[in-house]
C-alpha positions in Angstrom: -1.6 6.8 -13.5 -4.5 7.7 -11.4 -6.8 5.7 -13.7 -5.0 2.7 -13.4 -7.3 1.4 -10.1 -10.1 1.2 -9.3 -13.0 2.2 -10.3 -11.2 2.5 -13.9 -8.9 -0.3 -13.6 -7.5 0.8 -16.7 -3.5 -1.1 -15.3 -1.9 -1.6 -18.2 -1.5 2.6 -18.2 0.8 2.3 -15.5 3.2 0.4 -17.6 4.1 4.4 -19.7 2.2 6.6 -17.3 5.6 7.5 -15.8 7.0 8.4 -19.6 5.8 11.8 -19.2 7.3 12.9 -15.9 10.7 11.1 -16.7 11.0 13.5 -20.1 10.0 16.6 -18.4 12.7 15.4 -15.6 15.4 14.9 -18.2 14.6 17.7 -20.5 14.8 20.5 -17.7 18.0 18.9 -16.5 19.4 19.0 -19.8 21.7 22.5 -20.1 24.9 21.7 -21.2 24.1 19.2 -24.4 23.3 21.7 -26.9 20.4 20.1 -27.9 17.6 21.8 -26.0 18.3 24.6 -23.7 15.9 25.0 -20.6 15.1 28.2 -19.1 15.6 28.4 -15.0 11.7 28.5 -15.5 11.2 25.6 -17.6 13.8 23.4 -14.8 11.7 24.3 -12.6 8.3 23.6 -13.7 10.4 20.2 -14.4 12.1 20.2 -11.1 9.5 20.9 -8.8 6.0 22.0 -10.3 5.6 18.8 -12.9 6.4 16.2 -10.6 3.7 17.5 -8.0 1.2 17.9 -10.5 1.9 14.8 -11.6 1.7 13.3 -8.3 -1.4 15.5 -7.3 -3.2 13.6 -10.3 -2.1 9.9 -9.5 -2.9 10.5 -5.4 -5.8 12.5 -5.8 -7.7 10.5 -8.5 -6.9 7.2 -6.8 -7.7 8.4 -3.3 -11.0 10.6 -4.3 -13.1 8.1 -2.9 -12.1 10.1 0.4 -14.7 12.6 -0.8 -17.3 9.7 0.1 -16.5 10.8 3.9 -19.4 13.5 3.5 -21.5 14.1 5.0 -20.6 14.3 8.6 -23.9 15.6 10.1 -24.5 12.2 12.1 -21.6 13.0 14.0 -23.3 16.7 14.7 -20.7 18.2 12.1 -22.3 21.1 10.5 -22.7 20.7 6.4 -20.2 23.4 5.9 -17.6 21.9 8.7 -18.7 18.2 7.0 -17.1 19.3 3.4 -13.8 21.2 5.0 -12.6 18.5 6.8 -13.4 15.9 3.9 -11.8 18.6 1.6 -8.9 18.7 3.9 -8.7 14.7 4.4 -8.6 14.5 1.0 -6.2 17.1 0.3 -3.9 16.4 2.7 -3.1 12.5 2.0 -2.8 14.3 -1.9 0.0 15.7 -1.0 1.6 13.5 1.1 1.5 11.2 -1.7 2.6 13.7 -4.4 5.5 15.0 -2.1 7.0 11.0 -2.8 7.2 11.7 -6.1 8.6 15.4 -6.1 11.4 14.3 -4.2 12.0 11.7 -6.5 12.5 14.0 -9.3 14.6 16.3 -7.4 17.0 13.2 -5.7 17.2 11.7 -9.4 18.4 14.9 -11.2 20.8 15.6 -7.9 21.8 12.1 -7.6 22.5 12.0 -11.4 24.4 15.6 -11.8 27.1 14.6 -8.9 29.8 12.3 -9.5 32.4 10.8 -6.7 34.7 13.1 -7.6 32.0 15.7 -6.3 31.5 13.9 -3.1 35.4 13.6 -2.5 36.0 17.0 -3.2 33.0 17.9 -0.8 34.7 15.7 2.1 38.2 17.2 1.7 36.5 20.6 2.1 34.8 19.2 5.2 36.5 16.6 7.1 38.8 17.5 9.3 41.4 14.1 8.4 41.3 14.8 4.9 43.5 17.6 3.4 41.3 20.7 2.5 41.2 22.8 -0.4 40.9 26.7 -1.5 37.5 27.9 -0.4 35.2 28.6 -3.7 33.7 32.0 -3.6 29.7 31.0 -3.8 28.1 30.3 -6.6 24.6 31.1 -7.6 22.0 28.7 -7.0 21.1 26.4 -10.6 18.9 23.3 -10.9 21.1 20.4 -11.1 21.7 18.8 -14.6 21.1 15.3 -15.7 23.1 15.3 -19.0 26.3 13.9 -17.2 24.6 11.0 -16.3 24.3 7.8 -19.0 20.4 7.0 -19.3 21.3 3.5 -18.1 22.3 5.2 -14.8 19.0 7.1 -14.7 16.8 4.6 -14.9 18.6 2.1 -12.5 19.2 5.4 -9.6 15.4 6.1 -10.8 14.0 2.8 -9.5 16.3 2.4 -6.6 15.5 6.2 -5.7 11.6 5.6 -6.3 11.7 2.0 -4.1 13.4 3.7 -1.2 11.2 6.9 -1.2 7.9 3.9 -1.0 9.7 2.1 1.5 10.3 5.1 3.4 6.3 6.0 3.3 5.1 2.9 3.9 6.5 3.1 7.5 4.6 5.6 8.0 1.0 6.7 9.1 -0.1 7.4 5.8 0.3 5.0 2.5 -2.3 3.3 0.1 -1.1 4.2 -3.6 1.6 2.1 -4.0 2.6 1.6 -7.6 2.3 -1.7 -7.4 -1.0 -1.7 -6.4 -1.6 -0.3 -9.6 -1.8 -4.0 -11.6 -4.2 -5.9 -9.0 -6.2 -7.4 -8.8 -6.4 -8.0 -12.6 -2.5 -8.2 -13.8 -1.7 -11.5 -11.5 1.2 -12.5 -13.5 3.2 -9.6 -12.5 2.1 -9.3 -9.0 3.4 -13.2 -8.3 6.9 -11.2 -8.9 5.9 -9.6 -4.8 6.5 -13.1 -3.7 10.4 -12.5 -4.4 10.8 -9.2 -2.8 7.2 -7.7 -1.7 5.4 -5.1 -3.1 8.6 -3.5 -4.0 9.3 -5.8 -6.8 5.8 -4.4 -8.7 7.2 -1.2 -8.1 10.5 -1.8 -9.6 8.9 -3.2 -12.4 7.1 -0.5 -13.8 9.7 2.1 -12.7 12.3 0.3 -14.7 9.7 -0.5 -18.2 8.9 3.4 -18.2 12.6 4.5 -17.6 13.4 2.5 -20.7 10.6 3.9 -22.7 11.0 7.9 -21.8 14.9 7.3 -22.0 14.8 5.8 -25.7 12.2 8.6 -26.4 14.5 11.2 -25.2 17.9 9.9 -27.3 15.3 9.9 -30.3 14.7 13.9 -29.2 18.4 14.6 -28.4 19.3 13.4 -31.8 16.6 15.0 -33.7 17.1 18.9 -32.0 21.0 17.8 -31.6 22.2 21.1 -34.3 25.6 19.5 -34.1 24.6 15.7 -34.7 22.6 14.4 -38.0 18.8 12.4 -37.0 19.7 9.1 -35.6 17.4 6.6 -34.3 19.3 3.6 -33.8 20.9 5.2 -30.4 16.6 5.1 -28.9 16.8 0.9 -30.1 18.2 -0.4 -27.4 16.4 1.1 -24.4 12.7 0.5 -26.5 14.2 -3.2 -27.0 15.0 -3.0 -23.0 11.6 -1.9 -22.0 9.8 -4.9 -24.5 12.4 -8.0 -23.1 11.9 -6.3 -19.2 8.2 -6.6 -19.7 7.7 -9.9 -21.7 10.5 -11.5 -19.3 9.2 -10.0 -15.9 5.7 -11.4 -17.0 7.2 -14.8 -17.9 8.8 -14.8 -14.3 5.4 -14.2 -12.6 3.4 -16.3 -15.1 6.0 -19.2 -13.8 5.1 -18.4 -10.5 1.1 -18.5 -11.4 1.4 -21.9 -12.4 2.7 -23.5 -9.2 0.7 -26.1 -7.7 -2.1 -25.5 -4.7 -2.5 -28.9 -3.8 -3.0 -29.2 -0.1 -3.8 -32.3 2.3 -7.3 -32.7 3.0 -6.8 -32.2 6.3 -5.4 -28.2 6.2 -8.9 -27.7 4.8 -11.0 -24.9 7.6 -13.9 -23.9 6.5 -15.1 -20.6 7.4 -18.2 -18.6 7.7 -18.2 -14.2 6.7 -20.8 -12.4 8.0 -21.1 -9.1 6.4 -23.3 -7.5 8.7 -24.0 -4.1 6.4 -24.6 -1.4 9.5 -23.8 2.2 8.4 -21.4 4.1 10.4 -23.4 6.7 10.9 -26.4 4.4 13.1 -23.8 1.6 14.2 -23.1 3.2 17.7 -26.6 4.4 18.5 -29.5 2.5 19.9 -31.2 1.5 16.2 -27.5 0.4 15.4 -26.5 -1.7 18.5 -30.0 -3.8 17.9 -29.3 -4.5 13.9 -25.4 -5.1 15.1 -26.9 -7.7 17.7 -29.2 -9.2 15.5 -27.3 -9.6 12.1 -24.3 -11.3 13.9 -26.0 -13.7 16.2 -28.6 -14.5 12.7 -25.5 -14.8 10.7 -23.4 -17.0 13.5 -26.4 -19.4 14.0 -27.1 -19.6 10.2 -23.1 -20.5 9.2 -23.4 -22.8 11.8 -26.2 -24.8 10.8 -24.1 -25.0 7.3 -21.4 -26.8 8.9 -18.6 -24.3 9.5 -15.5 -24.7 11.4 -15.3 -21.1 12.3 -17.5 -17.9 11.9 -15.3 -14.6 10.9 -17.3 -11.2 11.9 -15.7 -7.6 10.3 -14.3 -4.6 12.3 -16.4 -3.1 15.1 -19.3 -6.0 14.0 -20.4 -4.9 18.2 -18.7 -1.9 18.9 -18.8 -1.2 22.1 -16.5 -2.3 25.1 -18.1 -6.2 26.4 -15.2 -8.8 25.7 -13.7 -9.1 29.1 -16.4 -7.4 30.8 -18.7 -8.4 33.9 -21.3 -8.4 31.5 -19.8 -10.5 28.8 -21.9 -13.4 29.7 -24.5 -11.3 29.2 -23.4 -10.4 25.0 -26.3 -12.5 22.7 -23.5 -13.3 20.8 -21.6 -14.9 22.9 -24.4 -16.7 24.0 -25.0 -18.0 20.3 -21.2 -19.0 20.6 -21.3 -21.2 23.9 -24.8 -22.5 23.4 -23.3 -23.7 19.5 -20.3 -24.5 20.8 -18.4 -23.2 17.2 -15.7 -20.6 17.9 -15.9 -17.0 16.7 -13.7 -14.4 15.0 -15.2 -11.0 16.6 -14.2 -7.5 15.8 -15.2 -5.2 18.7 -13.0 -2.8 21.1 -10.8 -3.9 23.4 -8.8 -2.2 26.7 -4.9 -2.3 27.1 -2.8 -0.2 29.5 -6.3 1.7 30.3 -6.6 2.8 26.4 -9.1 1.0 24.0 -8.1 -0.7 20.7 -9.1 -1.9 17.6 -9.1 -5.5 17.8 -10.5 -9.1 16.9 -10.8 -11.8 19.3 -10.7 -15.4 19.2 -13.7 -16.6 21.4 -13.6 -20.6 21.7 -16.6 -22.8 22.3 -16.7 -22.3 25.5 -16.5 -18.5 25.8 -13.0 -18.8 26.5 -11.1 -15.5 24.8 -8.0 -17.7 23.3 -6.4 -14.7 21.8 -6.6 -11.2 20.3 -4.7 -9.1 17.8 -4.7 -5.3 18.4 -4.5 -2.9 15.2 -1.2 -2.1 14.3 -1.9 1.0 11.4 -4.2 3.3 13.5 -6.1 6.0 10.6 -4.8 9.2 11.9 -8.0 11.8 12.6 -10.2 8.6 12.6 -8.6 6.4 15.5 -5.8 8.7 16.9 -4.7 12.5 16.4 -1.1 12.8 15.4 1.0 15.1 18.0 -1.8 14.8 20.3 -0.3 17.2 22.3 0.2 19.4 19.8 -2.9 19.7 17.8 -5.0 17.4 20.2 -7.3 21.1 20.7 -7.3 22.2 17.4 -8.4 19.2 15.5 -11.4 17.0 15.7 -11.1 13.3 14.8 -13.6 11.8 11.9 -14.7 9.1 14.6 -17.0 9.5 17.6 -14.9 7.1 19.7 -13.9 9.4 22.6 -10.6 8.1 23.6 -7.4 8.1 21.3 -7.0 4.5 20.3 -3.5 2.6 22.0 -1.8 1.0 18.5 -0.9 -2.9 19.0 2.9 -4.0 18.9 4.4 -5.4 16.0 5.6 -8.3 17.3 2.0 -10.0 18.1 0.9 -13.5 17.3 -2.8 -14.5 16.3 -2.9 -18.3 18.1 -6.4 -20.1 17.0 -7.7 -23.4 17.3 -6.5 -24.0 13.8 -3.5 -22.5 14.3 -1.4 -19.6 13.9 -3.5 -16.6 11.6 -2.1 -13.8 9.5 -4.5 -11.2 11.2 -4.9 -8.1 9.9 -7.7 -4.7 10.4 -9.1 -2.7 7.4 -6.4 0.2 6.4 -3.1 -2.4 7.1 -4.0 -4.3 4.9 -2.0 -1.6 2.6 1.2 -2.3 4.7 2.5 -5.7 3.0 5.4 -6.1 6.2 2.9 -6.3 8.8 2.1 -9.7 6.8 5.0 -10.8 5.7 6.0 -10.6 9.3 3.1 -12.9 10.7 3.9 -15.1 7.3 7.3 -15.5 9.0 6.5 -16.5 12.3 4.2 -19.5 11.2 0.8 -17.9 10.3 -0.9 -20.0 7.8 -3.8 -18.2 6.6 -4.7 -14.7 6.5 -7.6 -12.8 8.4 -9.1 -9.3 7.4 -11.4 -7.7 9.5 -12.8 -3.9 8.1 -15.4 -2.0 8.1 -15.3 0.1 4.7 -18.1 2.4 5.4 -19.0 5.0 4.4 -16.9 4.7 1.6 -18.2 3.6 -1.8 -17.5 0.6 -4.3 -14.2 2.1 -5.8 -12.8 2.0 -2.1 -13.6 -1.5 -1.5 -12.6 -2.9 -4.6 -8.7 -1.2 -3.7 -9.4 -3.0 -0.5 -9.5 -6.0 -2.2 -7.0 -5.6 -4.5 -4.8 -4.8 -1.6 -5.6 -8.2 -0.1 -5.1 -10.2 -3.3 -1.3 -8.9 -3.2 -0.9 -9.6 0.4 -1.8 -13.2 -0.5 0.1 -13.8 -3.0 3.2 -12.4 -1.5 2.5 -14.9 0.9 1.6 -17.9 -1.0 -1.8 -18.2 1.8 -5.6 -17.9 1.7 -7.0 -15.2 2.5 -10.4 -14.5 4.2 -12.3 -11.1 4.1 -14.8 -10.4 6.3 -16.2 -6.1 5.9 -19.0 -4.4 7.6 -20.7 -2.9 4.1 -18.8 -4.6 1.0 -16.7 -6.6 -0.3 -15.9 -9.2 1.8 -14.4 -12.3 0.0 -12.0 -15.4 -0.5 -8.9 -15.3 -1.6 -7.0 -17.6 -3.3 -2.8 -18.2 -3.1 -2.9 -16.8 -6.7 -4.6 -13.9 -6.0 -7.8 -15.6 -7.8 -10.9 -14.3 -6.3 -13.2 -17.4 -5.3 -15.6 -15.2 -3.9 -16.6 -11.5 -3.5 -19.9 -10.3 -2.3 -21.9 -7.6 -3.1 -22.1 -4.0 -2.4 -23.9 -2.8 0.8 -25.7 -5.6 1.5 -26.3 -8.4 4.4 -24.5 -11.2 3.5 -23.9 -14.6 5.0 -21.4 -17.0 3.3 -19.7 -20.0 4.2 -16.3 -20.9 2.0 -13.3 -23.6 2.3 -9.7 -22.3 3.1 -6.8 -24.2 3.0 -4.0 -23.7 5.5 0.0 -23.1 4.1 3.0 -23.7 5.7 5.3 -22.6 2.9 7.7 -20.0 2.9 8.1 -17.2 -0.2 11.2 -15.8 -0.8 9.8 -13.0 -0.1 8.4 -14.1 3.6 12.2 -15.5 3.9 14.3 -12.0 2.8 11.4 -9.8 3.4 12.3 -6.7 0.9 16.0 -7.8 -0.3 15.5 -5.9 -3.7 15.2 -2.2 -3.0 19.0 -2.1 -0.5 20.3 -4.4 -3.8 19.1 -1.6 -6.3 20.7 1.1 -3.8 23.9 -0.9 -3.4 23.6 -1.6 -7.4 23.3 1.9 -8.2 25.5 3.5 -5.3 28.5 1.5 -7.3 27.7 2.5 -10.7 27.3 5.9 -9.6 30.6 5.7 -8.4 32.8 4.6 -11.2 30.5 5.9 -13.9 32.4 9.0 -15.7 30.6 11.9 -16.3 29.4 12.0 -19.4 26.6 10.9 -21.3 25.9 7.6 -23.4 23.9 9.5 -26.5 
């Protein structure tokens, strides 16, 4: 699985990546079929160890581009320090990631060993209102058992299971690798299925397709190490006839989708200007760096302007330093260019609320006037804030040289421009697909990123991208990428690339956008799919007998 993004891009892995994992699952669970007999060992290398190596694999391959953090030396890190906290950064969000998927191997085999009878035996023994029974002298610990469980049950408490454990992480601090993310930008077919239920509906997807796959595999496996039961392959035939219809039909719905018209009036047309200004981090807040910041934005502003644009968009911390605002804002080159031109301005700098500063992008008019801001939601913990400052806040130094812990910006904000109401939206959220859907809800009509990407390499910014193409397709908008190093680019409602530029360069590019008013079902319900898979399962659970289908 970890091959399946970038820089491999190798997604059409992703569709039996999961086979492995799901047989070890099922064949350490299996101890009372007769058919193979697990040792407490061999449950739980299945259990436990499997899943997290599995998930160590997937996270750490997809996320090693966090190794392109070192060195740190600018900062006045010391070599060695340089390579322990990238090893650490690294290591850490590993685990994270593979702790998702080794609780979804231990939830499934739980989930799928108990039956309601279990649960209402458990609650008379509990609840005081319910009649109790004779107290069981203990038993010794075992690793739950999956072989009371049909393999149609599995695969739909699998998904469900696997879609709440993502939804669960992607409130969080920390989430990137998605499974979903796993098909873009390449697989666009499938990923028009996110504008019915979000990123979840990917997800679901290819839980479901390899679910069908391991669980035909494993009937085939039962039968043929079954001592009691003769070879018999038709039992597999269904579930490999499941997995082909799910993932012709699936791709049918989303190539459907694909096809849909982008006609717009003339008169939603905005066209835009990217500067991609290409300062490394590691000069961007010294003296050499605030003179090429200065100088590439107010070129690159002046330049779009004489090619006619509406509206120039600048990346994430283009000037980072604290002037919108200011006494001396009058004073900013830039904002100079901007009154004297008289052509409004995306800007990503740092701003001040409640005393703190933030990550934002402001709306500067013709005149000067700031019409609006929007504040970064998803702050990168260790770069922009430390996590239980209180806590840690001695022991830990942040991978930023901004002094001050950054103030995160309420959900609830809305980016108001002169062409109306943006989907806004700063480097690492772009991962977060509700942070968009909710803007896409309240009337945004095109989509805004602003990032900075460095120092990270090629394999990070095309996930970047490929994180963008799903947000705009979920949303049925355009989508406009502005970065500090690579690769900025235009978006299409399709998730068609109209434009990318190239890697770690100074770019200048001026592009036509179209703005949407329509409403996905997705924007509409948000993520309706993952509590109907719950619900779905939660009932079959329930009045499923156990024993098994084979």
């Amino acid at each position: 699985m970890g091959l399946t993004p970038a820089p491999v891009n190798a997604w059409f892995l992703a569709w039996i990546a999961l086979v492995p994992l799901w047989l070890a699952i099922v064949v350490a669970a299996d101890t009372q079929s007769g058919a193979i007999q697990p040792s407490r060992r061999d449950r739980f290398w299945g259990f436990v160890l499997r899943p997290l190596l599995w998930g160590l694999g997937y996270h750490g391959l997809a996320l090693s581009w966090i190794t392109d953090l070192h060195p740190l030396t600018w900062m006045g890190i010391p070599w060695l320090g340089s390579i322990a906290i990238t090893v650490f950064a690294w290591g850490f969000i590993t685990i994270w990631g593979a702790l998702l998927v080794t609780i979804w191997a231990l939830g499934l085999s739980i989930l799928c060993r108990l039956s309601w009878a279990d649960v209402q035996q458990f609650l008379r023994a509990r609840l005081r209102f319910m009649p109790r029974v004779p107290r069981q002298p203990p038993k010794s610990f075992s690793f739950p058992s999956l072989s009371r469980a049909p393999s149609w049950l599995r695969i739909l408490m699998g998904t469900a299971l696997w879609c709440a454990l993502e939804t669960l992480w992607s409130s969080g601090a920390l989430y990137w690798t998605s499974l979903s993310y796993t098909q873009s930008p390449y697989n666009l077919p499938i990923l028009h299925l996110g504008r019915l239920s979000g990123p979840m509906a990917v997800t679901a997807a290819i839980v479901a397709v390899n679910g069908c796959i391991a669980e035909a595999v494993w009937l085939r496996l039962y039968h043929r190490f079954n001592t009691t039961r003769s070879p018999n392959s038709i039992a597999a035939r269904p579930y490999l006839l499941s997995a082909a219809s799910l993932l012709l039909s699936l791709h049918l719905v989303g190539g459907g989708l694909y096809r849909s018209s982008l006609a717009s009036p003339p008169e939603n047309a905005l066209r835009i200007g990217i500067v991609q200004g290409n300062i490394p981090t590691r000069i961007k807040l010294f003296d050499e760096g605030l003179r090429r910041s200065l100088s590439a934005y107010v070129t690159g502003y002046r330049s779009l302007v004489q090619q006619g644009v509406d509206v120039v968009l600048t990346p994430e911390g283009a000037l980072p330093w604290l002037w919108v605002g200011s006494p001396r804002q009058t004073e900013n080159p830039l904002y100079q260019a901007i009154v004297e031109q008289g052509v409004p301005a995306w800007v990503g700098t740092v701003g001040v609320e409640q005393n703190r500063i933030t990550q934002s992008l402001f709306t500067l008019a013709g005149t000067g006037e700031v019409l609006s801001r929007y504040d970064k939601v998803k702050l990168v913990p260790l770069g922009e804030y430390i996590p239980f400052e209180a806590i840690v806040g001695r022991l830990i130094s942040r991978l930023s040289p901004v002094e001050a812990t950054m103030l995160p910006g309420r959900y609830d904000q809305r980016f108001e421009t002169p062409f109306g109401r943006a989907i806004a939206g700063i480097c690492y959220e772009s991962a977060f697909a509700q942070l968009f859907r909710n803007q896409a809800a309240a009337g945004g009509e095109f989509i805004l990123t602003a990032s900075n990407n460095d120092p990270y390499g090629r394999a990070m910014m095309a996930q970047h991208h490929a994180q963008d193409t799903m947000r705009a397709i979920e949303t049925d908008r355009w989508a406009a990428r502005a970065t500090n190093t690579g690769l900025s680019g235009i978006v299409d409602p399709h998730g068609r690339t109209v434009w990318l530029s190239e890697f770690r360069t100074y770019v200048t590019h001026a592009d036509t956008l179209y703005r949407r008013q329509s409403r996905t079902l997705y924007v509409r319900w948000g993520d309706w799919l993952t509590p109907l898979l719950a619900a779905m399962g939660l009932v079959a659970w329930s009045v499923s007998s156990p024993r098994t289908d084979r």
